[in-house]
GUBASE-983426 format. One record per residue (C-alpha): x, y, z; residue in three letters. Coordinates in steps of 0.25 Angstrom, whole numbers, plus 5000, padded with zeros to 4 digits. Layout:
XYZALA ...
//
This chain:
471850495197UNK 472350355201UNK 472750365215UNK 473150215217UNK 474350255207UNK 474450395216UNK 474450315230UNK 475650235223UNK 476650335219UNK 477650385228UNK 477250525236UNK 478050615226UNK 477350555215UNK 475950565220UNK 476150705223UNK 476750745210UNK 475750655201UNK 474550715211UNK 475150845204UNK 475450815192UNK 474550715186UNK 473050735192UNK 472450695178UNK 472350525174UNK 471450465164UNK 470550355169UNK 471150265158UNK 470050155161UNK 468950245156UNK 469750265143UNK 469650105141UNK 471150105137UNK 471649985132UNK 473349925136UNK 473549985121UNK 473150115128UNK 474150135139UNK 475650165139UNK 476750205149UNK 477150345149UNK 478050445155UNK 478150585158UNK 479250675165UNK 478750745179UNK 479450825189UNK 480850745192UNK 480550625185UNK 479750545173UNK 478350475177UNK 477450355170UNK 476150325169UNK 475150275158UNK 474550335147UNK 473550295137UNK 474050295123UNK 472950355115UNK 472750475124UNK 473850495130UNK 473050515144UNK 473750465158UNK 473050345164UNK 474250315175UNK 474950445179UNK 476450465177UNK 476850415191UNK 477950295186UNK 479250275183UNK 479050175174UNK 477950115166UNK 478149975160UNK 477349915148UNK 476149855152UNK 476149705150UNK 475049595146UNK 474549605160UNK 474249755156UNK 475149805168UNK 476349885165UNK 477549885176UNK 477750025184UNK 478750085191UNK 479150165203UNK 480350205208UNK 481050065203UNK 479849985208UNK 478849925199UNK 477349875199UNK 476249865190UNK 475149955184UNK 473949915176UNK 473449965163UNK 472550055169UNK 473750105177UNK 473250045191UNK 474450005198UNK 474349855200UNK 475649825208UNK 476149935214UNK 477649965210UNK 478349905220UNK 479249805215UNK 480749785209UNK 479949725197UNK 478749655192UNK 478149595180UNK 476849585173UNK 475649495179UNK 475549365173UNK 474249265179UNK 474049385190UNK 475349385197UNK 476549495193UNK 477949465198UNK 478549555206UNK 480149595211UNK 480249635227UNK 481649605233UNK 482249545221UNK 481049425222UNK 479949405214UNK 478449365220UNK 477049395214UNK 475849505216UNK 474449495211UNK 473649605204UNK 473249655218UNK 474749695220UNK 474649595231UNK 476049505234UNK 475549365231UNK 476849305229UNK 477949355237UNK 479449395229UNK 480249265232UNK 480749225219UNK 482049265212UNK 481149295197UNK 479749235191UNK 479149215178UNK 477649255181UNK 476549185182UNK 476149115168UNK 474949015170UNK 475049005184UNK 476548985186UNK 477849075188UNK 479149015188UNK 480049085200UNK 481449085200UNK 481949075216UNK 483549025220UNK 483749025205UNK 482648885203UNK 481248915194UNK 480048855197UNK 478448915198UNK 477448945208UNK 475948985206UNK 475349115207UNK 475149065224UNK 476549085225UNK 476548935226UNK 477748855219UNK 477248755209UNK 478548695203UNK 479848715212UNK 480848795209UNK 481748705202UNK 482148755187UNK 483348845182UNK 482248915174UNK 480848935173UNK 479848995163UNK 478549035166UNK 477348945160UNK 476548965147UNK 475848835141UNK 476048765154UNK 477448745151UNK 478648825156UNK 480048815154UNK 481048775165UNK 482448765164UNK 483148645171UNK 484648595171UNK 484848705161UNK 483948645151UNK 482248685148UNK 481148605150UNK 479548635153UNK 478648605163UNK 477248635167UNK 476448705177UNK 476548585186UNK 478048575185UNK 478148445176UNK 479248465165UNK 478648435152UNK 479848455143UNK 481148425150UNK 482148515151UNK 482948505138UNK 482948625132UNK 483948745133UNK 482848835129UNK 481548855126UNK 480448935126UNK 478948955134UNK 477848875127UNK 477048945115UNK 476048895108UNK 476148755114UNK 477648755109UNK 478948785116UNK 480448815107UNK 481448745114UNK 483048745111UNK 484048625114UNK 485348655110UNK 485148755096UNK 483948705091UNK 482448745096UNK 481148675094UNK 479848675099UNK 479048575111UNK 477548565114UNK 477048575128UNK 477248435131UNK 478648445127UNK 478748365114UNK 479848435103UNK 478748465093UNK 479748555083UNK 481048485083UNK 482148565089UNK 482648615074UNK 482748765075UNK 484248835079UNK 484848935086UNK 484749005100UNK 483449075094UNK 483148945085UNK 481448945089UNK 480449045095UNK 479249025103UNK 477949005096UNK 476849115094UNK 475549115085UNK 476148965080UNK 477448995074UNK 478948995081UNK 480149055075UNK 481348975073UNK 482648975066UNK 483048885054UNK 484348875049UNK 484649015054UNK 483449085051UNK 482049105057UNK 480549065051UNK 479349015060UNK 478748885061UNK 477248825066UNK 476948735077UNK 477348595068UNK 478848645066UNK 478548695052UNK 479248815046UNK 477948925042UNK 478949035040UNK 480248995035UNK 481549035041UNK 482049155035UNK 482349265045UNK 483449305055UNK 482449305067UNK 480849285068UNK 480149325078UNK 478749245085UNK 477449295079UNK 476449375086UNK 475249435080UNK 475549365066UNK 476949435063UNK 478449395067UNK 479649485067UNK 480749425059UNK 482349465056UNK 482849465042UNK 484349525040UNK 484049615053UNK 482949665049UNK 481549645056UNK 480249615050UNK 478749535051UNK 478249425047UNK 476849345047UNK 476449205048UNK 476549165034UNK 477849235034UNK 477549345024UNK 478349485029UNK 477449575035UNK 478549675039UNK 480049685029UNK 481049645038UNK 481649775038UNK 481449815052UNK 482249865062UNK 483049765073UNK 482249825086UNK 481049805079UNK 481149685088UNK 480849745100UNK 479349745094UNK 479449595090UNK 477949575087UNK 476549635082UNK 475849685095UNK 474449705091UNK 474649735075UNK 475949815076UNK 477349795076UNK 478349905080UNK 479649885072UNK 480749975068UNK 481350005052UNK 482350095050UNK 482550185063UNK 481050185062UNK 480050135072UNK 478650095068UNK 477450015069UNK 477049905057UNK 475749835056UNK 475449685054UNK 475449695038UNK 476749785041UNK 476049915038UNK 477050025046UNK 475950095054UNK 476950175060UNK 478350225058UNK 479150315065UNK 480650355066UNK 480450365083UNK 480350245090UNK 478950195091UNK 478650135105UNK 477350085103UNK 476050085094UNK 474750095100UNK 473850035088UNK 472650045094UNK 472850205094UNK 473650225083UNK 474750285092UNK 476250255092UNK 477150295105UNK 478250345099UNK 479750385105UNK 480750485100UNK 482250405100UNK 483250525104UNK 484550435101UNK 484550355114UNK 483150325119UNK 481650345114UNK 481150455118UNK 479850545119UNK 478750465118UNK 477550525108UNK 476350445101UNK 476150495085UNK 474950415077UNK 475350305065UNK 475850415056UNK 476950465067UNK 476150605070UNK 476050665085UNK 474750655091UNK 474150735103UNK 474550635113UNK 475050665127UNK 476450595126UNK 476650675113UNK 476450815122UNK 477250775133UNK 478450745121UNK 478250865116UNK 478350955127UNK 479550885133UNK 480150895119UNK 479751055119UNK 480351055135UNK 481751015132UNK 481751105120UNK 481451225127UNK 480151255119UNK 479351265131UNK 477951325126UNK 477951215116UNK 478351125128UNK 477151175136UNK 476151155123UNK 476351015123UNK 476550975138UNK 474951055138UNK 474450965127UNK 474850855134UNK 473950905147UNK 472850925137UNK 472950775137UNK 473350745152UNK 472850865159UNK 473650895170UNK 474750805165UNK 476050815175UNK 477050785166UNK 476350895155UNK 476051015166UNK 477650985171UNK 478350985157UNK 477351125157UNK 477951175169UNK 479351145166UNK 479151215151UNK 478551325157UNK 479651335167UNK 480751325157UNK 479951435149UNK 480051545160UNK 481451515163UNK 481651545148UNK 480851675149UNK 481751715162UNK 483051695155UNK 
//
């Protein structure tokens, strides 16, 4: 049992989770990987608890003692909460900052912002206060630098807590490529770590340096600078959305009302033919054509028909060969090459390549619902989530041995499983009431 997480969870919780959840999985002997590990929930006595789960058994490794798990960032920490205060927890559920706070970010360059008394300061991966919450909001650290916000003036300090360039601009961006992007006299301009302004503020928008380059916009046309400032793709592309940023060497930009990509010398590789385009990642681009969505890849040849669905924007980009993307009420997963590995008429909220696995969630009208896991053809598997959505299903209709059958294949999975031996109990209640009437 993980009695750090025990000692940190208020009385009522501790004895109920002593009671109820006696069983954990020591999930580093399992060598699960990031992929491995979701948030899940489960109803107890009065109320509904969190805790992490590993995907491809569907074994606890962080008993249901939350009110809220968040998704685990690139720091591989995922934010927690407790009774409207917040902390962190890492991938092997060890709490890292204990959930104290109005808010808090992810680590970036070992620090992790934090929000006590409307102010923001600073604590190390020790849960130790290294800053203390004076500013009015930061950015993060970003190569050694955080821009902080206090009496309504952005400048940065260093991870010391040391001011570096005074607060002074009306806006500040954190650094990437040694350049960040400060607003002055309602115009942008970038400096460097040292506070020098290396491109004048003229600009009334732009974006952080990728790649070496950065879209800026004056009046309705956007184009591109290099770090030292110099206008290296004239300022040519229009609209309030005329240029993206750069990623693996192409930007998308918007000629004569349309949308293409170009390279780094300003030369058009994919010409302008779509209603939107978005950057590349992993060699594909979402683009729009007549409301309808679809993927591209570098040479510009149509992997996926523009015939998806509009929200199937909310999965913008391959993540790790897989796109999630939606097509006629349905939701479903496509390769790289545009292959449909899965397709389902419930909403898909993620796909675990690595074990074939999709978590999927019923829609009742109003919200999803019911998570359950199923393999690439869309058939139930004996997973715990799967159980526990059955027996709840069986509860609310009344069919009360079938409710007890599943809730008991779920503690063949997690023995001694709280939520499973309370839905038993309720069932088995329910069922003697029915017998007494």
């Amino acid at each position: 049992m993980n009695n750090k997480l025990l000692r940190l969870a208020i009385p009522f919780l501790l004895v109920m989770l002593i009671c109820l959840f006696p069983f954990v999985v020591n999930a580093k002997e399992l060598g699960y990987d990031r992929n491995d590990v979701m948030e899940y929930h489960v109803e107890l006595p009065n109320s509904i608890k969190c805790g992490l789960m590993l995907v491809s058994t569907g074994r606890w490794i962080v008993l249901p003692q939350y009110d809220h798990i968040y998704d685990f960032g690139e720091d591989n920490m995922a934010m927690i909460e407790v009774n409207g205060k917040y902390g962190l927890i890492d991938i092997a559920g060890k709490v890292v900052v204990a959930p104290r706070f109005e808010d808090i970010a992810h680590f970036s360059d070992g620090l992790v912002s934090v929000k006590d008394d409307g102010k923001f300061g600073f604590v190390d991966s020790t849960d130790r206060m290294v800053i203390f919450p004076q500013y009015d909001t930061v950015s993060g650290f970003f190569e050694g630098l955080s821009a902080v916000c206090i009496n309504n003036k952005w400048g940065y300090i260093d991870k010391t807590g040391k001011v570096v360039i005074v607060p002074q601009y009306e806006k500040a961006n954190a650094f990437t490529q040694g350049r960040a992007a400060v607003k002055q006299n309602n115009r942008f301009g970038f400096i460097d770590t040292t506070g020098k302004m290396i491109i004048k503020p003229e600009y009334d928008r732009v974006y952080s340096f990728t790649e070496g380059f950065a879209a800026v916009q004056k009046g309705d046309r956007w184009g591109f600078v290099d770090l030292n400032g110099e206008l290296v793709i004239p300022l040519e592309y229009k609209g309030y959305l005329g240029a993206w940023y750069f990623t693996e060497g192409f930007a998308a930009v918007s000629i004569g009302g349309k949308y293409g990509y170009i390279d780094k010398k300003g030369a058009v590789i994919i010409s302008p033919q779509y209603d939107m385009a978005i950057p590349f990642h992993e060699g594909r681009a979402l683009v729009e054509l007549n409301n309808k969505w679809g993927f591209i890849d570098k040479q510009g040849k149509i992997i996926v028909q523009p015939v998806l669905d509009k929200f199937a924007q909310r999965a913008a980009k391959f993540q790790n060969g897989f796109a999630l993307v939606g097509y006629q009420k349905k939701i479903g997963v496509v390769d790289k090459e545009g292959n449909w590995v899965i397709e389902s008429t419930d909403g898909l909220v993620n796909y675990y390549s690595k074990y074939k696995l999709a978590q999927m969630s019923n829609y009742d009208g109003n919200a999803f619902t019911s998570d359950y896991f199923v393999d690439v053809n869309c058939n139930n598997i004996d997973h715990y989530a799967n159980h526990m959505k059955d027996g709840y299903k069986y509860l609310k209709g009344k069919e009360y041995s079938e409710a007890i059958s599943a809730f008991n294949r779920a503690l063949i999975i997690n023995p001694e499983d709280g939520g499973a031996l309370w839905g038993i109990k309720q069932a088995e209640r329910k069922e003697e009431q029915n017998r007494a009437d």
